[in-house]
N, C-alpha and C positions, 0 to 999 in steps of 0.2 A: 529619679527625683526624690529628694525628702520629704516635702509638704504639699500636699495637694487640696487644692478647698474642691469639693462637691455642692455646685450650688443647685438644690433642690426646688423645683419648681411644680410641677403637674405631672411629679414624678416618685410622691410619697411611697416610696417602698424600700425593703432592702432586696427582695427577689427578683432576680432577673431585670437590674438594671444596670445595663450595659456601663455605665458613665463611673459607676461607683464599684461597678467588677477591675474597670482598668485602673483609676484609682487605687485599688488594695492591690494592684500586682503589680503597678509601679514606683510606688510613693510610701518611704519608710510609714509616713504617718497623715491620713486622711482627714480634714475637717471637714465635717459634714455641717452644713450651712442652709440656710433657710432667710429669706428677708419678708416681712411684711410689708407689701409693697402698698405705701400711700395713695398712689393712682388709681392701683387696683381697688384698694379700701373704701375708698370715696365714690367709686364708678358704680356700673352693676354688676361688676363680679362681686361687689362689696354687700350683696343682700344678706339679712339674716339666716336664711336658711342655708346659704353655700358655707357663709361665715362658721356656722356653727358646725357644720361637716369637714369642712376646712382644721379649726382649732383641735378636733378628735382625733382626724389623721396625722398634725402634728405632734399630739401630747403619744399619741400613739407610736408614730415613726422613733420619738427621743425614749421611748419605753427600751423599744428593741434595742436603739445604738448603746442604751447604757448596760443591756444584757451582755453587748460586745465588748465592754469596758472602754467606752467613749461616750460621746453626748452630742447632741443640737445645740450648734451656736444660734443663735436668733436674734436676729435685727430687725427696726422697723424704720423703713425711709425709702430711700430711693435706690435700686437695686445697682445699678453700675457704680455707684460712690459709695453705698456700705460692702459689696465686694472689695472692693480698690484697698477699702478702709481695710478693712479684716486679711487681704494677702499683707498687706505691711506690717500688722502688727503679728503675722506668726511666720513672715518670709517665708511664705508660699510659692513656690516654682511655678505652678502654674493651678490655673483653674477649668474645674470639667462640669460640661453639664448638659442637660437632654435636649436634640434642639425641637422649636415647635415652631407654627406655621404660621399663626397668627401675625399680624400687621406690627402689634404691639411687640409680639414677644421676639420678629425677627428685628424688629425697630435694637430693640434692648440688648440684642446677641454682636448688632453689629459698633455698637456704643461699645458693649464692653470688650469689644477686639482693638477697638480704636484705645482704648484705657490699657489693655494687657499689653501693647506694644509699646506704649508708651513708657510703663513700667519694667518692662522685660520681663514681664509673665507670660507663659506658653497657654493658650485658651484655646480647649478641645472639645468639637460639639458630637454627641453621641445618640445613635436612634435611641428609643425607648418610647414615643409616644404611642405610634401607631405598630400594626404588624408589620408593614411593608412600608420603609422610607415615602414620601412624598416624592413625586420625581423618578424615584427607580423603575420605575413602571411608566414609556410614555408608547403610545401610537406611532408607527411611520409618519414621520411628517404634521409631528405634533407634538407641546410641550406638553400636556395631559391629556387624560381621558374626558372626553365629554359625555356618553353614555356609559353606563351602568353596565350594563350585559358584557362589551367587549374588555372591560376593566374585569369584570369577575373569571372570566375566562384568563385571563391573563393572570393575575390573581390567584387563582388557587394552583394554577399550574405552574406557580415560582415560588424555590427552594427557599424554605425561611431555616433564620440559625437557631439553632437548639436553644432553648431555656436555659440560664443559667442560676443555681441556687442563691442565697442571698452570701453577701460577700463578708466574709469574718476577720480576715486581716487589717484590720483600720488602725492597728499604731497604737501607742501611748493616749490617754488623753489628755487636751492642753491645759495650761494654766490661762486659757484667754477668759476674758468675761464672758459667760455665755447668754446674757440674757435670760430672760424668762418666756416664756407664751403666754401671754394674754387671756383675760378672762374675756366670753363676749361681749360682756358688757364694758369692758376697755374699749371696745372697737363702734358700737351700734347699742343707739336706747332701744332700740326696735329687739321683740324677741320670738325667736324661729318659731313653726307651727310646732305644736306637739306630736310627738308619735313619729319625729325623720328619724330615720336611717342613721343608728352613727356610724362615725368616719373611724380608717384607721388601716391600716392592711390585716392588722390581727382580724378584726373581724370580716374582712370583707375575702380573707382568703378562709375562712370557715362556711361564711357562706357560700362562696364559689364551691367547695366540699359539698356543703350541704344538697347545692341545687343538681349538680352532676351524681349524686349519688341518687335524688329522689325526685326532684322536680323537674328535670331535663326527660322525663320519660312520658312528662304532661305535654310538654313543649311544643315536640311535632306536631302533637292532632290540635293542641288548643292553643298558640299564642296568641290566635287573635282573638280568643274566646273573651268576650269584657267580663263573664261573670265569674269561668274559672282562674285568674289572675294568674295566669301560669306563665306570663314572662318571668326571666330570669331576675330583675331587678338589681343587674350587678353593673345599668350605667355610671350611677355615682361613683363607682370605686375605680370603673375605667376614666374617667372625666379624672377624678383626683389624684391617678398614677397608683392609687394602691393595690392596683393589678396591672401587670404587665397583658396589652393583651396579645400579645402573641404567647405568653403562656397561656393564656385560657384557651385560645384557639388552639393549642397543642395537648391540653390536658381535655379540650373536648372532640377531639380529632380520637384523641387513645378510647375516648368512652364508647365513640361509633355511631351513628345514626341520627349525628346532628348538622347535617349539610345546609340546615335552613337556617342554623344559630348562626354560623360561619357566617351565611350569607350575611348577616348584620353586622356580623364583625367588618364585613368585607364595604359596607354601604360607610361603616365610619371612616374607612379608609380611601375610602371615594372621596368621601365631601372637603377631608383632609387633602388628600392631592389636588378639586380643585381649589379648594381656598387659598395654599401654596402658589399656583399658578395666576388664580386672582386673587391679590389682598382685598380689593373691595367689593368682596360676594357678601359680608353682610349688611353694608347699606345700599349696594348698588343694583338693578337686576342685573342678572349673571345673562340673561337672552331679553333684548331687549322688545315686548309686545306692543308698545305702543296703546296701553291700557292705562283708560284715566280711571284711578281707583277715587270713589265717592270719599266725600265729608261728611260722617253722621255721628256725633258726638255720642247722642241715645242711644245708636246698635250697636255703637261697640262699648260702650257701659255695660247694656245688657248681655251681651256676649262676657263680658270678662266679669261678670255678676253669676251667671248661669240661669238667665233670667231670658232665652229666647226666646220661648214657647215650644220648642224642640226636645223633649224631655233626654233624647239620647245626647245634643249637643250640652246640654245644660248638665246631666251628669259628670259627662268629662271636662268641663270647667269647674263646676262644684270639686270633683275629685283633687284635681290640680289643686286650687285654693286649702283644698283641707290636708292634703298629703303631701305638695312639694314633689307629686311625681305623675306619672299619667302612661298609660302603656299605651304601645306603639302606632296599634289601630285607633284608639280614641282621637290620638294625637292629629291623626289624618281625618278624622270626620270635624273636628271641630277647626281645622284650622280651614278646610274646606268649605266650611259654613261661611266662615269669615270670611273669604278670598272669591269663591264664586258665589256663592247665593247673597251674601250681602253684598258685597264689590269693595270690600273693606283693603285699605293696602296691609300687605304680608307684613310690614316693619312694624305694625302694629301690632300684629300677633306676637310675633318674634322678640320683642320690647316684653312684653306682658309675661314670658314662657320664661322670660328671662328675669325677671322679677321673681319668680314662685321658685323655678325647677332645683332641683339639689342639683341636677346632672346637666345642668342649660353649658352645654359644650359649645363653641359657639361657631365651629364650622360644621358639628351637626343640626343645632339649630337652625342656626340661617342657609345652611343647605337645603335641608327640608320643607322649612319654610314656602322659599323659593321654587322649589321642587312642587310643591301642592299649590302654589299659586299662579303657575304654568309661565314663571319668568326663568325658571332653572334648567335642569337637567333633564325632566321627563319629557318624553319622544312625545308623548300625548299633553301637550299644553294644554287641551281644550276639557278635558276630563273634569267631570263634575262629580261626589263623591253625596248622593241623596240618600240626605241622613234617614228617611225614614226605612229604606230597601238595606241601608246600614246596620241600623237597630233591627231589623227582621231576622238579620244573617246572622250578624255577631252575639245580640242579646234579645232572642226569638222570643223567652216569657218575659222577658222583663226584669230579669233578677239586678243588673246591672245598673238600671234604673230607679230601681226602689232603695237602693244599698245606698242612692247619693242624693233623690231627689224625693224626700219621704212624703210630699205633699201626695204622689201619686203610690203611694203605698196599697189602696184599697181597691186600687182598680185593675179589675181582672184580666189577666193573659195579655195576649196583641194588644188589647186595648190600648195598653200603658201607651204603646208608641203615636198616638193620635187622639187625645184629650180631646181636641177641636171636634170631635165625630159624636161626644159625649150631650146629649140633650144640654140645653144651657142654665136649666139650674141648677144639674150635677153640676156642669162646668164652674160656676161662680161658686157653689160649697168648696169647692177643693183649693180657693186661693191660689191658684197656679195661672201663670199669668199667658192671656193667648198669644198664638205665633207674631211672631218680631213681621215676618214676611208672609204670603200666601203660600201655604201647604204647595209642597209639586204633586201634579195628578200622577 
């Protein structure tokens, strides 16, 4: 072939992306392509803080293709007719790109198949999202995995393909218009929290450096620690492609003794095979309980306030709100709050995570979701997750609590976790508002 567009999606990088390797080794000259897609912009992928993690990893990805002596074309519209647009104007053979599992993005894959045959462009879809295809992996007598366990089992004991470096043979670059990238405030009056994560592979493949040489040694004993934050905080960069993660899985397979990181990797690629199998796991329950989730306008204000009276749930909403991110354990006590102690519906946490998260993936999301709300995946639907036996385990003095909810700053040791035990004029000095629900005994 001569011209091949690579149209970049949830797949910002140049390492080890399968779609833009075959590109450079069959296509005189590659145009690397990107579109702002209006749908997305206007939706909740369109939040400020994705947006602005989003526009980093782009200005970032066109840093590197112009080190390679080419550029990022960049469009903004509607993705299957600014492709169409742009193979016409550089008679492009065909176009390649990463596929993904999403409702939407398989929607969009099968639109632009219907356009490339019409045109007589060859459209070639390439893994790259997940380690392990969706699908490649099913049960006897079954389109996917429904539990966890027999997936991981499966899973680690299937041969993945080696890592490929990022790809350097990309051609000439064109004389096409390339557009620009967008300021965010082009896109959104709204402006991201302070202090997120920027976007970009440059950095996020430093940090992935960084955490495998020093922080991945915390990991084992503490990820669920809330005080020592010793997750790896590399979701954003896998959510935005600027890691491949079947290389992180293979660069932390070589460092040795992280069988419980994998395992994460492995639960992404869960939620990924089932949402492939069900497109409507994020609005629909995935196990159906025949659970009427209540109407309370006030618990779940104060829930997405951090205003419970639960001082560990109200941290890890506080944290989310201020950070745009929330580690793994937190993520399951407060969603848990929401789903059995209030009876609050999961679409509602899920709506709300997806608002804030830099990293709000949405078949992890609403996997998860799901999963703690006992309509998904977990063999134990019934499992109640009592934030106070939570907060004992994971943040014993309190350090985790104090870091997010300073009202309780003063108050000594165990304490912190049960305000309500606190004489009632301490309790009213401290402005901290009482439990939403009755304490569990």
């Amino acid at each position: 072939m001569k011209t091949v567009i690579v149209l970049f999606t949830r797949d910002l990088r140049l390492h080890d992306h399968p779609a833009l390797s075959a590109a450079a080794s069959t296509a005189d000259r590659v145009v690397p392509f990107f579109v702002l897609d209006d749908a997305l912009i206007s939706g909740r992928s369109g939040t400020p803080n994705r947006l602005a993690f989003l526009l980093d990893s782009l200005r970032d990805l066109d840093r590197s293709l112009r080190r390679r002596g080419t550029r990022l074309v960049v469009r903004r519209g509607e993705v299957v007719s600014e492709a169409i647009g742009l193979a016409r104007e550089c008679a492009a053979d065909g176009i390649y790109l990463s596929e993904d599992v999403s409702g939407y993005a398989r929607t969009r894959q099968r639109r632009l198949e219907r356009a490339c045959k019409g045109e007589g462009i060859a459209l070639r879809a390439f893994e790259g999202v997940t380690v392990i295809p969706p699908g490649e992996l099913t049960p006897a007598g079954g389109d996917h995995y429904r539990v966890f366990t027999p997936y991981w089992n499966a899973w680690r004991a299937t041969a993945r393909r080696r890592p490929r470096g990022a790809a350097r043979n990309l051609g000439a670059p064109t004389r096409l218009r390339h557009g620009r990238i967008p300021k965010l405030s082009d896109l959104t009056s709204e402006s991201p929290l302070d202090g997120l994560p920027r976007g970009g592979e440059t950095r996020a493949r430093e940090h992935l450096g960084r955490w495998l040489r020093t922080g991945s040694r915390r990991y084992v004993d503490q990820a669920d620690d809330l005080p020592a934050d010793a997750t790896s905080h590399l979701s954003p960069y896998l959510h935005f492609g600027c890691l491949s993660p079947n290389e992180v899985l293979a660069r932390a397979d070589a460092r040795g003794g992280l069988e419980d990181f994998a395992r994460q990797l492995c639960w992404r690629d869960f939620h990924h095979q089932v949402l492939a199998a069900r497109p409507d796991l994020p609005y629909r329950d995935y196990r159906p309980r025949r659970r009427r989730w209540k109407s309370d306008e006030l618990a779940l204000q104060r829930w997405r306030q951090g205003e419970t009276g639960y001082p560990i749930v109200d941290a890890g909403m506080r944290q989310l709100a201020r950070c745009g991110f929330l580690p793994n354990r937190a993520r399951l006590i407060v969603a848990s709050f929401l789903t059995k102690t209030l009876g609050l519906d999961w679409r509602e946490g899920a709506d709300h995570f997806e608002e804030l998260l830099v990293d709000a993936d949405l078949a992890n999301n609403r996997g998860n979701w799901q999963w703690v709300a006992g309509t998904g995946n977990d063999t134990r639907p019934n499992r109640v997750l009592n934030p106070i036996r939570q907060a004992r385990r994971f943040d014993p003095e309190g350090v985790y609590v104090r870091r997010f909810v300073p009202e309780l700053a003063e108050i000594d040791g165990r304490a912190i976790h049960e305000p309500w035990k606190l004489d009632p004029e301490r309790r009213s000095q401290l402005g901290y508002p009482e439990p939403l629900v009755p304490p569990p005994s």
